[in-house]
C-alpha positions in Angstrom: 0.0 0.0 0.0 1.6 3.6 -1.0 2.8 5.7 1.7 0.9 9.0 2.4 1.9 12.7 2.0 1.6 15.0 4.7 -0.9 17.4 1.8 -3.0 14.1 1.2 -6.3 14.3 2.6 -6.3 10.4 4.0 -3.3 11.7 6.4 -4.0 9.8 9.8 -4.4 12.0 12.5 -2.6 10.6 16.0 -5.3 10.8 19.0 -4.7 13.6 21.7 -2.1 10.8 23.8 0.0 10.7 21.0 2.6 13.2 19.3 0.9 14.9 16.1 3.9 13.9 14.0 3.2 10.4 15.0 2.1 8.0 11.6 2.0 4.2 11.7 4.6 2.0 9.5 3.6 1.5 6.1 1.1 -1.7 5.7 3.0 -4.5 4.2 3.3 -8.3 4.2 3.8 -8.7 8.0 0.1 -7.3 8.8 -3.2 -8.6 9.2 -6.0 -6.1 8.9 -9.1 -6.2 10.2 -12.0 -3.7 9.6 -15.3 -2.5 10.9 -18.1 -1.7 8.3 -20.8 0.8 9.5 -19.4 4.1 10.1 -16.1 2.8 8.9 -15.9 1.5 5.9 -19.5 3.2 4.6 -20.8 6.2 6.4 -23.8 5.8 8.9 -27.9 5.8 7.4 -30.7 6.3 9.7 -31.5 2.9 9.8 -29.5 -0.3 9.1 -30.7 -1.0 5.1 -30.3 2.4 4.1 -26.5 2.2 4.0 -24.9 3.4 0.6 -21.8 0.8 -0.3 -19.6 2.4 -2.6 -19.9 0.3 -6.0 -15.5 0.0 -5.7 -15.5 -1.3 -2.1 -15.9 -5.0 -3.0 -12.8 -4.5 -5.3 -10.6 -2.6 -2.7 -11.0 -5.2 -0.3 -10.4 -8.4 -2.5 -7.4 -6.2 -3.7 -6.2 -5.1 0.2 -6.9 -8.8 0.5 -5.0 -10.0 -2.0 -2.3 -7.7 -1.4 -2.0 -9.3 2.9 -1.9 -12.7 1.6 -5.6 -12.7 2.8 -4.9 -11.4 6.2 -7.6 -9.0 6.0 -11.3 -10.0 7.6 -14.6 -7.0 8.6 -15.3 -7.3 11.7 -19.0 -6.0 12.4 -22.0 -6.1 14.8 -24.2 -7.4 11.5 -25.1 -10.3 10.5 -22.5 -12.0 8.4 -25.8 -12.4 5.3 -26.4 -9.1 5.6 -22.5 -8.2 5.4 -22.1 -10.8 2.5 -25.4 -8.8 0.6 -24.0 -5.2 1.1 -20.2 -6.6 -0.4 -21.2 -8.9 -2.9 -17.9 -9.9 -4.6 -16.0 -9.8 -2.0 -14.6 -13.0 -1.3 -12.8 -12.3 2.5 -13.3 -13.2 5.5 -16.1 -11.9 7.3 -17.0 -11.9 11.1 -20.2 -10.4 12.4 -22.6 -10.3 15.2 -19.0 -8.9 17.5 -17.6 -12.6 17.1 -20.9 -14.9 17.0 -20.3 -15.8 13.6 -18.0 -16.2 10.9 -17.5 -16.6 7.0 -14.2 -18.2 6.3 -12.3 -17.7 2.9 -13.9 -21.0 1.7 -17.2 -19.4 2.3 -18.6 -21.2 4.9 -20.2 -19.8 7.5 -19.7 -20.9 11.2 -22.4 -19.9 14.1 -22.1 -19.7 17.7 -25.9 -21.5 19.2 -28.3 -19.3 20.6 -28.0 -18.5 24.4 -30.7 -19.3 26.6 -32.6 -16.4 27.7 -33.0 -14.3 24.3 -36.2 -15.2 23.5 -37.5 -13.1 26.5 -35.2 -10.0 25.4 -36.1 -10.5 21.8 -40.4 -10.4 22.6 -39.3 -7.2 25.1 -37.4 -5.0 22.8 -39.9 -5.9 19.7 -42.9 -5.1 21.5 -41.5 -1.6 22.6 -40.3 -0.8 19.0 -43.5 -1.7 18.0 -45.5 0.9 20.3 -43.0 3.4 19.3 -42.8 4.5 15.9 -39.4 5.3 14.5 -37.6 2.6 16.3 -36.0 -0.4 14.1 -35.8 -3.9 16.2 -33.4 -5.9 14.4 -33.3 -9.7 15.2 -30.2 -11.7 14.4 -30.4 -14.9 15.2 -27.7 -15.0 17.9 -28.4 -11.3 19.2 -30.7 -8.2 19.0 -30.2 -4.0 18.1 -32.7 -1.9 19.1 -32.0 1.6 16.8 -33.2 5.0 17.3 -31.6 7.5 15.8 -34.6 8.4 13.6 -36.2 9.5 17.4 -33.2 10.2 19.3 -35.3 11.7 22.0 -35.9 7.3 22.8 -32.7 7.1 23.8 -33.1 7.0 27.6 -35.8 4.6 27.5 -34.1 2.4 25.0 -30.8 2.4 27.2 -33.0 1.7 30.3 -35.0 -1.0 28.8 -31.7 -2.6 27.6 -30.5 -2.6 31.4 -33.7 -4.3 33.0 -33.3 -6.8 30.2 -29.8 -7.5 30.9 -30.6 -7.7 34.6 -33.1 -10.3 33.8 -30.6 -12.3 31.5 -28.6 -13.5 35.0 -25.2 -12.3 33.5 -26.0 -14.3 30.5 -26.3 -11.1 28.2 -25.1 -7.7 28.1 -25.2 -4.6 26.8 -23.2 -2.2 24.0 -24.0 0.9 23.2 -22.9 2.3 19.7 -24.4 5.4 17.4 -28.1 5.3 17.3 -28.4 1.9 18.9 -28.4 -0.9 21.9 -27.1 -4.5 21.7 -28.1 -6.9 23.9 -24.9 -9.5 23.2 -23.7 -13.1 25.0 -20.9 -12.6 27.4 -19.1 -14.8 24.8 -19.4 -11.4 22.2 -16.7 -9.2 21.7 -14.6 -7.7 18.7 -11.4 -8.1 21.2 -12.5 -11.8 21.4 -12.7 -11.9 17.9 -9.7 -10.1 16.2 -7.6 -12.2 19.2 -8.7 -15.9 17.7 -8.0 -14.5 14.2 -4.6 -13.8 15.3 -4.4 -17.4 17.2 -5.1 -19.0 13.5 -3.4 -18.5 10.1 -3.4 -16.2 8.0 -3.6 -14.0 10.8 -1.0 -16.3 12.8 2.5 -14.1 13.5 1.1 -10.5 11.9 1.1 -7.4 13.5 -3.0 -6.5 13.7 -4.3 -3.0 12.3 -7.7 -2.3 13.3 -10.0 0.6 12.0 -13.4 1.2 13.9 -15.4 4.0 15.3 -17.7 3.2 17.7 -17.6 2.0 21.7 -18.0 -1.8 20.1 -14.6 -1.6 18.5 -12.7 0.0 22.0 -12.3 -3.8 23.1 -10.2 -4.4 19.8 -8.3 -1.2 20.1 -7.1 -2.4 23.2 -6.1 -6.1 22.1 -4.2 -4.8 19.0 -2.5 -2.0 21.2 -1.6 -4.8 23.2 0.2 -6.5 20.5 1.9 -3.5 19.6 -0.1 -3.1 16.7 -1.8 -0.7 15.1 -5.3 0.9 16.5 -6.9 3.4 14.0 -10.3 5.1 15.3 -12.8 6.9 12.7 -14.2 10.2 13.9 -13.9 12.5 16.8 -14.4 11.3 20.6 -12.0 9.8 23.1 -10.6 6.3 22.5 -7.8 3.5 23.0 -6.8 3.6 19.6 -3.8 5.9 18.7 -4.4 7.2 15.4 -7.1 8.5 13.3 -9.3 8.6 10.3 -11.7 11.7 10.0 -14.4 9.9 7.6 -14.9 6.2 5.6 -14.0 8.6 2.2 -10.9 8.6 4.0 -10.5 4.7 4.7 -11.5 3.9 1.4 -8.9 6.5 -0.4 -6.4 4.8 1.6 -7.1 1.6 0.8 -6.7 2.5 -2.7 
C-alpha cells in the first residue's frame, strides 16, 4: 500500500495521547488487517438497510486482501448475510454479530448456538419498537439491536430498557452501546475476542493487527491490537484507545486505494 503525503487528505491523525507527527509503518506483508463496516468502511444511514456501499468497495477489499496474503477480515455487529449482501464480490473473510459468527475464505459460515434467555429480550425490545414508531428492532439470530436514531429523543428509554433486560438475563447477556443503537450480546461477544482468535489462527498467525473502527464496540479491539503492539486506528472525533485516526470512511476507502 503507498505511503501517504503529509498534503494528502487520507493523512491519519494521532489521537490527543500521541505526538501529532506520530504515523503508523507503512502496511505491508507482516500485517493482518481487520475492519469494521458501518461508520467505517460506509458512512452511517438512519436505519440499518439504508446504508450506501460504494460500487468499488468489494474491489478494494479483494485487492487489500490480495495484497496481505488474505490477512484481511470486517469485523461488524451485523449479521455475516447481511455483510455478505452489502459486499457482494467480495470474497474475504467476514465476522459479524461482534464474534458470533463467521464466514471463512472457503465461504462457509460458522455460528455460535443461541443462548438461553433471548427469547424473552427479543419479545421485550420488539414489543417496545413496535408501540414506538421510529424505532427499528433488528433480530439476528444470535443477538438483538434496538435503533433509534430516527427518534433520538428514545434514547433513555431504549438504554433503560436494555438494562432491566440485561438484569433479567442473570449475567447471561449484556449490553453495547454504539451510534443510534443498543445491543443486547452473549458474554461470549466481543470484537477483542474476535480479532484475538483471528490472530491465534493463520493467516492472521505471526502479523502485526491493524484495526480501523469508530464506535464503543470496537474500543475492546483497540485495546487487544495495542496490546500486540499493533496498530489501533479510530474513525471520527471522541476519546478512544486507539492511537491514530481517520476523519471519515471517504478517508478509509482513499487509503485503501
Amino acid at each position: 500500500m503507498p505511503k501517504r503525503s503529509g498534503a494528502e487528505a487520507v493523512a491519519l491523525i494521532a489521537s490527543p495521547a500521541e505526538l501529532p507527527d506520530v504515523t503508523p509503518p507503512p502496511l505491508g506483508a507482516e500485517h493482518a488487517l481487520f475492519l469494521d463496516f458501518d461508520g467505517t468502511l460506509v458512512a452511517i444511514a438512519p436505519t440499518p438497510s439504508s446504508i450506501v456501499v460504494p460500487p468499488e468497495l468489494p474491489g478494494l477489499l479483494n485487492a487489500a486482501s490480495d495484497r496481505l496474503g488474505g490477512a484481511l477480515a470486517i469485523v461488524s455487529g451485523r449479521p455475516v448475510h447481511a455483510l455478505a449482501k452489502f459486499l457482494e464480490g467480495y470474497a474475504g473473510i467476514i465476522i459479524g454479530q461482534h464474534g458470533l459468527e463467521q464466514r471463512g475464505i472457503d465461504g462457509a459460515v460458522v455460528q455460535e448456538p443461541p443462548q438461553p434467555g433471548l427469547d424473552p429480550i427479543r419479545h421485550l425490545l420488539s414489543e417496545f419498537a413496535q408501540s414506538h414508531p421510529g424505532l427499528n428492532f433488528e433480530d439476528k439470530g444470535v443477538s438483538v439491536s434496538l435503533h433509534y436514531r430516527q427518534v433520538p429523543e428514545l434514547a433513555g428509554e431504549c438504554r433503560q430498557l436494555a438494562r432491566r433486560a440485561v438484569i433479567a438475563s442473570v449475567g447471561r447477556f449484556r449490553l453495547l452501546e454504539g451510534h443510534g443503537v443498543v445491543e443486547l450480546l452473549p458474554q461470549s461477544a466481543g470484537k477483542g475476542h474476535a480479532v484475538a482468535a483471528c490472530l491465534a489462527e493463520p493467516p492472521f498467525k505471526g502479523r502485526t493487527p491493524v484495526f480501523i473502527g469508530d464506535d464503543s464496540g470496537d474500543e475492546p479491539a483497540f485495546e487487544a491490537v495495542n496490546q500486540q503492539r499493533g496498530v489501533s486506528i479510530r474513525v471520527g472525533s471522541g476519546p478512544s484507545a486507539a492511537r491514530y485516526r481517520f476523519e471519515t470512511p471517504d478517508a478509509v476507502r482513499a487509503w485503501l486505494g
